[in-house]
matplotlib code that plots the C-alpha trace (Angstrom):
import matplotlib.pyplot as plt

x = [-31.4, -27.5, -26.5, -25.2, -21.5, -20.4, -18.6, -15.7, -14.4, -11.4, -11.5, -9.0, -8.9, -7.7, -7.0, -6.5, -3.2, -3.5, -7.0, -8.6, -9.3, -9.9, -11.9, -14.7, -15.7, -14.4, -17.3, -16.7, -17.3, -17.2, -16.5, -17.5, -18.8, -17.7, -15.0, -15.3, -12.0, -10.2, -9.0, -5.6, -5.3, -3.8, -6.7, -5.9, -7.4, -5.6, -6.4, -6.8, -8.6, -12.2, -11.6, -9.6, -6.2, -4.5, -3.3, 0.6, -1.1, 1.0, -1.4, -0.8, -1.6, -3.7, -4.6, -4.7, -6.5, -6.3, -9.5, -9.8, -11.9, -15.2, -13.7, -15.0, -13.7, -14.0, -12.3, -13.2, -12.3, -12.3, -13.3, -15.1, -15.6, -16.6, -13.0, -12.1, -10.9, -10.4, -9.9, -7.0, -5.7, -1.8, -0.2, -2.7, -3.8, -6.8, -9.1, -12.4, -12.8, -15.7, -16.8, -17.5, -19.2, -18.9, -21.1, -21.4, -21.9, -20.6, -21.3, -18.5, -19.1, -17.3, -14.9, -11.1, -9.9, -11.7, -12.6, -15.1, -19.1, -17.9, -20.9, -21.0, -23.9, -24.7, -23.0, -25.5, -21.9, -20.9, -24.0, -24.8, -21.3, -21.4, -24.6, -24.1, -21.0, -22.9, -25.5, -23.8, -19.9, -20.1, -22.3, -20.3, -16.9, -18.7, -19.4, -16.1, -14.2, -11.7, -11.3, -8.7, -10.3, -9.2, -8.8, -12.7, -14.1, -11.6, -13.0, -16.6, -16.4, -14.7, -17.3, -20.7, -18.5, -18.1, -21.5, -22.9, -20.4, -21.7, -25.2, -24.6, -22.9, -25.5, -27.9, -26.2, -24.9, -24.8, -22.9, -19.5, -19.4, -20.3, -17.6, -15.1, -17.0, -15.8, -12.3, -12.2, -13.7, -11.6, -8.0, -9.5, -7.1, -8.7, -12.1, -14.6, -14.6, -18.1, -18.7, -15.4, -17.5, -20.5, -18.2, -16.9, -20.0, -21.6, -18.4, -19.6, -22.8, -21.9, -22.8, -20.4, -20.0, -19.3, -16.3, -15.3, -13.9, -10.0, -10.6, -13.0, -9.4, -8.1, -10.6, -11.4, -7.0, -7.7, -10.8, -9.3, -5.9, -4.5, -5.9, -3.8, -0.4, -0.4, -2.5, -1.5, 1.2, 2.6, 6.3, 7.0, 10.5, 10.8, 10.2, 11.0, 11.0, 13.7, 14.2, 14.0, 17.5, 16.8, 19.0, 17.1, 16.2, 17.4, 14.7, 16.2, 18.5, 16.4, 14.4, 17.4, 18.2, 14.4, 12.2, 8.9, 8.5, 5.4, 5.3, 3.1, 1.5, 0.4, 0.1, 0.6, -2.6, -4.4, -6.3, -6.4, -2.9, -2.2, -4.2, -2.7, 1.1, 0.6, 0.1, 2.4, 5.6, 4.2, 5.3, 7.8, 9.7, 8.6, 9.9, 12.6, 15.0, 14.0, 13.6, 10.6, 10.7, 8.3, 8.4, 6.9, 5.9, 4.4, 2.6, 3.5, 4.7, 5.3, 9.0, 9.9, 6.6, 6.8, 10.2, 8.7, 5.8, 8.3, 9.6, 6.7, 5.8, 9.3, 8.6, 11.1, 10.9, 12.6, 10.2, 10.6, 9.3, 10.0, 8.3, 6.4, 2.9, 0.5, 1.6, 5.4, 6.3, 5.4, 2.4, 1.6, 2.8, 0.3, -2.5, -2.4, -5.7, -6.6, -4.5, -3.6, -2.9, -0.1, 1.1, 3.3, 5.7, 8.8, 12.1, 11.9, 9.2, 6.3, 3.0, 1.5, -1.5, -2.9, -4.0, -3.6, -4.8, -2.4, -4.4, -3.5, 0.1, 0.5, -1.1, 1.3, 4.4, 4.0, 4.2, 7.2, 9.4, 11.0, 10.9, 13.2, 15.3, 15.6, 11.3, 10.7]
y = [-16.6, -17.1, -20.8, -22.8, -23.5, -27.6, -27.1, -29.5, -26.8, -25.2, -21.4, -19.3, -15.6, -12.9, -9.7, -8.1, -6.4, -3.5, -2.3, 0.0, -2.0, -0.6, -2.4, 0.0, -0.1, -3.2, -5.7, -9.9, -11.2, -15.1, -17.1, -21.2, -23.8, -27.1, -28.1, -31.0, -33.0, -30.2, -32.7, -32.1, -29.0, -25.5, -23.0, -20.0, -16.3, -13.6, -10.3, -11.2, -9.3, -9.5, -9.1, -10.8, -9.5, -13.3, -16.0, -14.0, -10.7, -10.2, -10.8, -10.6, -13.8, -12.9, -16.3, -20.2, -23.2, -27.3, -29.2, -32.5, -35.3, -33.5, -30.7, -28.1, -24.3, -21.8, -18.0, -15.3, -12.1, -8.3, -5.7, -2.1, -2.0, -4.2, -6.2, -7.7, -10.9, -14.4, -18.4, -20.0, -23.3, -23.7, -24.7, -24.6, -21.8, -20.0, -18.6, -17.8, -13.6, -12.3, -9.6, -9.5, -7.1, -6.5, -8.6, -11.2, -14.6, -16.0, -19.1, -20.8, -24.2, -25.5, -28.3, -29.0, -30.0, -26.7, -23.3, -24.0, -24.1, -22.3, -20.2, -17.8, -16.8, -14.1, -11.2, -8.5, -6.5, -9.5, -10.1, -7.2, -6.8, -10.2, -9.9, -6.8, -8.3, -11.3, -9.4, -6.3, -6.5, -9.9, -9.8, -6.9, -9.2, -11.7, -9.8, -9.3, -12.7, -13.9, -11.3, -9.0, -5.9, -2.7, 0.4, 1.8, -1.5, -0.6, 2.4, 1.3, -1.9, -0.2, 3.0, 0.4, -1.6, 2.3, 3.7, 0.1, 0.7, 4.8, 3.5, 1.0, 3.6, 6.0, 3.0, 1.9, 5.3, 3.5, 0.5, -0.7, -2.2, 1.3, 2.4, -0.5, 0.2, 3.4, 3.2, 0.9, 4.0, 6.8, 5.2, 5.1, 7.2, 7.7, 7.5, 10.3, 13.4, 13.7, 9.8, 10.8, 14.0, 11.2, 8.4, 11.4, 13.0, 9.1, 9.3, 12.7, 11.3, 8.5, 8.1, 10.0, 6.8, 5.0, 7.7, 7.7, 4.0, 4.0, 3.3, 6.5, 8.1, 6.4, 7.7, 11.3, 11.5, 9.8, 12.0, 14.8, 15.1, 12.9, 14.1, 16.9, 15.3, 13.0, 14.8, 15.2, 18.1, 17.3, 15.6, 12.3, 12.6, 9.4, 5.5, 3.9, 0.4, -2.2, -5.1, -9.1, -9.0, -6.4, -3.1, 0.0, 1.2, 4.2, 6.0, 8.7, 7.2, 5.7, 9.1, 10.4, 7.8, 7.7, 10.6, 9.0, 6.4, 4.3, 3.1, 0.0, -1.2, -5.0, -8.1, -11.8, -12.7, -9.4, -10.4, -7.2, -6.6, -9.9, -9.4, -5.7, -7.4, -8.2, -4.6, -3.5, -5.3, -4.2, -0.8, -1.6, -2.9, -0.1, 3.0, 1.9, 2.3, 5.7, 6.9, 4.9, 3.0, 0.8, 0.1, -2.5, -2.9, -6.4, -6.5, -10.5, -11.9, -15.1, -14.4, -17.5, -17.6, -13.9, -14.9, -18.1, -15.7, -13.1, -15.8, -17.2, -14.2, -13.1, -9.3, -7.1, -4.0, -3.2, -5.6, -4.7, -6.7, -5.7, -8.9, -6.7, -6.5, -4.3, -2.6, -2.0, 1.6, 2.5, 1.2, 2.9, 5.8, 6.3, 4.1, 1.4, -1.0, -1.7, -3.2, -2.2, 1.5, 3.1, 6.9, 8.4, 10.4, 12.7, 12.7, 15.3, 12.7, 15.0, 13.2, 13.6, 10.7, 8.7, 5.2, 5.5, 3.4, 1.7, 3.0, 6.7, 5.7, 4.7, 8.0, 9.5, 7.4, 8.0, 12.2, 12.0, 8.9, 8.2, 5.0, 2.1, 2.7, -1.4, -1.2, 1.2]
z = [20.0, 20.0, 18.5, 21.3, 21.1, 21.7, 25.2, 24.2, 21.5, 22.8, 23.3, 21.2, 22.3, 20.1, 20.9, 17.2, 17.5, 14.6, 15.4, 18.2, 21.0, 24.3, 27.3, 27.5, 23.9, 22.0, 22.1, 21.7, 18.1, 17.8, 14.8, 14.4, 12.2, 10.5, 8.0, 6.8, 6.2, 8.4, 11.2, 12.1, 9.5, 10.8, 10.0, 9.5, 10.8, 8.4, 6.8, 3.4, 1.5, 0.3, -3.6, -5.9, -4.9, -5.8, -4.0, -3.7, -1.4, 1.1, 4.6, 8.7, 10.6, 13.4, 15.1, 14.5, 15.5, 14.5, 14.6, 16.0, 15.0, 14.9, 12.4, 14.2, 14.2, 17.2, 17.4, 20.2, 19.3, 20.8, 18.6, 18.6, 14.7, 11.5, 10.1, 7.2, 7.5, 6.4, 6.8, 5.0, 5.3, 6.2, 3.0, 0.8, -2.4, -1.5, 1.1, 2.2, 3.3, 4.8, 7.3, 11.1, 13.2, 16.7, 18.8, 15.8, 15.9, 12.6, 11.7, 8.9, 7.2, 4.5, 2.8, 4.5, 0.8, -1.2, -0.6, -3.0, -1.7, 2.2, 3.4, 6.0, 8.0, 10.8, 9.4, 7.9, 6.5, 4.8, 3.4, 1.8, 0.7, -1.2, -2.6, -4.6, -5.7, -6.8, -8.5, -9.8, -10.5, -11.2, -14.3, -15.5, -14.9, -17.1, -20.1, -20.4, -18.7, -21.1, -23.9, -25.3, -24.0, -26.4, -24.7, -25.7, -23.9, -20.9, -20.4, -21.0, -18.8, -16.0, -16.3, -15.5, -12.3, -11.1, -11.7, -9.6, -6.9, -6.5, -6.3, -3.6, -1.4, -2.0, -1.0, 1.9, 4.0, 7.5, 6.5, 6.5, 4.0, 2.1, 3.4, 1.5, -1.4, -1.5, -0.5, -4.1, -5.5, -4.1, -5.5, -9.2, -11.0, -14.6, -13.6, -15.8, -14.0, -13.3, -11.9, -9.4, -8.1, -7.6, -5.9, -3.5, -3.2, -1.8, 0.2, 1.8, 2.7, 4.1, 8.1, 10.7, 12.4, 9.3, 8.2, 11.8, 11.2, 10.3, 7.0, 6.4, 7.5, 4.1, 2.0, 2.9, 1.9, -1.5, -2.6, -1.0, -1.0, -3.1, -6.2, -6.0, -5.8, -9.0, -11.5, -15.0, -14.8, -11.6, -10.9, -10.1, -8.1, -6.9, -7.4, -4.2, -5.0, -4.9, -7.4, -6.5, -5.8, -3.1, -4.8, -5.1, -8.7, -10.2, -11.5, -12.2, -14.6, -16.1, -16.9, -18.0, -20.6, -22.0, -23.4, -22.4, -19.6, -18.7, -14.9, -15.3, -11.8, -12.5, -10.7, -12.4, -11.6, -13.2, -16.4, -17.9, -17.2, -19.2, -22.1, -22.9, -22.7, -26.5, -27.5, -25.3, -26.5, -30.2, -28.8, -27.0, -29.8, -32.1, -30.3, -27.6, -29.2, -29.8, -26.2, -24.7, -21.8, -19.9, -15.9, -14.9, -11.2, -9.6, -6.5, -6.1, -3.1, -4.4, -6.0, -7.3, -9.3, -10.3, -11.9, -13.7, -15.1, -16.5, -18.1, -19.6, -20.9, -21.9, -21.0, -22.4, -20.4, -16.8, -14.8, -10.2, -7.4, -4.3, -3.0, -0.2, -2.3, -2.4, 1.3, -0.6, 0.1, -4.0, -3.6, -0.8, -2.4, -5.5, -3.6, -5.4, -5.6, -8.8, -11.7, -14.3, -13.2, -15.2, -15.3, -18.7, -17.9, -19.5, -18.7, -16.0, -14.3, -15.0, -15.7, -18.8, -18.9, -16.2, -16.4, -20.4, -22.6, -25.6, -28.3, -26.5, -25.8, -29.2, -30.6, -27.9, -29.3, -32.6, -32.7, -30.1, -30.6, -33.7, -34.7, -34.5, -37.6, -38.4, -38.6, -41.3]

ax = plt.figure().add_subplot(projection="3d")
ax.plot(x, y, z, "-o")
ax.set_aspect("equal")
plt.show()
């Protein structure tokens, strides 16, 4: 039985501009509920993401809608497959993400003054999706929540959130939310051989109807294709990124001037990406004078704060923001989704590790850069 809608709710269509809608197959998906304290509030209907991509990811707005004095929410929308999307709160950090399905009725209750405690019911995609994060990855996350983590427990840590993340796309061949699952898996660029020929082998068995969704488009390229055009060996030629002041970077200067160069993908709100700056700037101090360079590339939006952080922080090395996130043409270039991912290369650009770790760079460092002469 559908839940009945209060009549005095205004009606806010939405036809969702970047996905496939056509009249014979898109199919009406409505979203309601109760925030508390909302009254007056812009709500927000974006595509922010479903993981922990930071309050600074760079989103599309799709709708909006301003509760009166009974805090309620209503959104109609057209679509023919499962979205991502999410409710924010003009002017204010945070947001709640979750999944909708064509011909859903999602129900969305929460707190005007915190994302905190929000629940979301009437979506089977979300709530498989949220439950293995709940009881899988975030376990692993805790073991591991708030240490220095060396390269070895890196490797380790990442190796059990991958091995969960294979199973529950094996387990779950007809769902979309499979199908996001593996997308996270597919852009992995150091993952062990043999797990990658098990993520792309869940991939493979995944439902026609699931890979037929855009996003199947995405991942069939990244198992596939992509592969082959950043491995260890190959050239990187380009860099196409632009710094905060919005001049383009000259990588190839900069490949000239150095004999090894590390192009560090991070964001400010990555953990690991904080916790290895420490060994980092060890290194960095140690051999740049002696040819080794470090790139550093944010996926912040938020440039005021980036600039405060790289302050903070005081990181030495050539540090670029764009200020177009995680859609900036770089990162759309190596397939950026997880941080910290970082490729070594020469001086000609070619790629000698991928996603090393600093024990390995150091090895790396220390049997081709000499030294800075004032640290003997």
């Amino acid at each position: 039985m559908k839940k009945r809608i209060p009549p005095a709710i205004l009606l806010v269509v939405i036809m969702l501009s970047k996905m496939p809608v056509t009249a014979q197959n898109s199919s009406k998906a409505i979203i309601y509920g109760k925030l508390i304290h909302s009254s007056g509030k812009v709500i927000l209907l974006q595509d922010k993401p479903l993981g922990a991509m930071g309050k600074n990811y760079k989103v599309n707005d799709i709708g909006s809608y301003t509760p009166t004095d009974n805090d309620s929410i209503y959104f109609t929308l057209f679509i023919n497959t499962p979205v991502k999307l999410s409710l924010g709160i003009d002017g204010k950090d945070g947001w709640f993400p979750f999944i909708i399905s064509p011909g859903d009725s999602v129900l969305i209750n929460g707190n005007g003054d915190s994302f905190l405690n929000w629940t979301v019911k009437g979506s089977y995609e979300d709530s498989i999706f949220k439950n293995f994060v709940a009881t899988k990855i975030k376990p692993i996350v805790k073991k591991f929540s708030g240490r220095s983590i060396s390269g070895d427990s890196m490797k380790y840590y990442m190796g059990e959130i991958y091995q969960s993340q294979i199973r529950f796309v094996q387990n779950n061949n007809n769902d979309y939310a499979a199908l996001l699952v593996s997308k996270d898996l597919s852009m992995v660029k150091d993952m062990d051989s043999i797990l990658f020929e098990q993520a792309k082998q869940s991939y493979t068995n995944l439902s026609e109807k699931v890979k037929r969704y855009d996003i199947g488009k995405d991942v069939h390229h990244n198992f596939f294709i992509a592969p082959y055009l950043y491995n260890p060996g190959n050239q990187i030629s380009t860099l196409p990124v632009k710094t905060t002041r919005g001049k383009a970077f000259d990588f190839k200067n900069t490949l000239l001037k150095n004999e090894l160069v590390l192009i560090d993908f991070w964001a400010t709100w990555c953990a690991p990406c904080i916790a290895q700056f420490p060994a980092l700037k060890k290194l960095y101090t140690k051999y740049n004078k002696g040819g080794f360079e470090i790139i550093g590339i944010s996926s912040d939006v938020n440039i005021k704060y980036y600039d405060s952080f790289i302050k903070k922080y005081m990181l030495p090395w050539i540090t670029l923001n764009d200020g177009e996130g995680t859609k900036s043409a770089v990162m759309k270039q190596f397939q950026v989704s997880a941080f910290p991912t970082n490729y070594l290369v020469d001086s000609n650009g070619k790629i000698l590790a991928i996603n090393i770790t600093t024990d390995s760079l150091e090895k790396i460092l220390s049997e081709q850069i000499i030294v800075n002469k004032d640290l003997n």
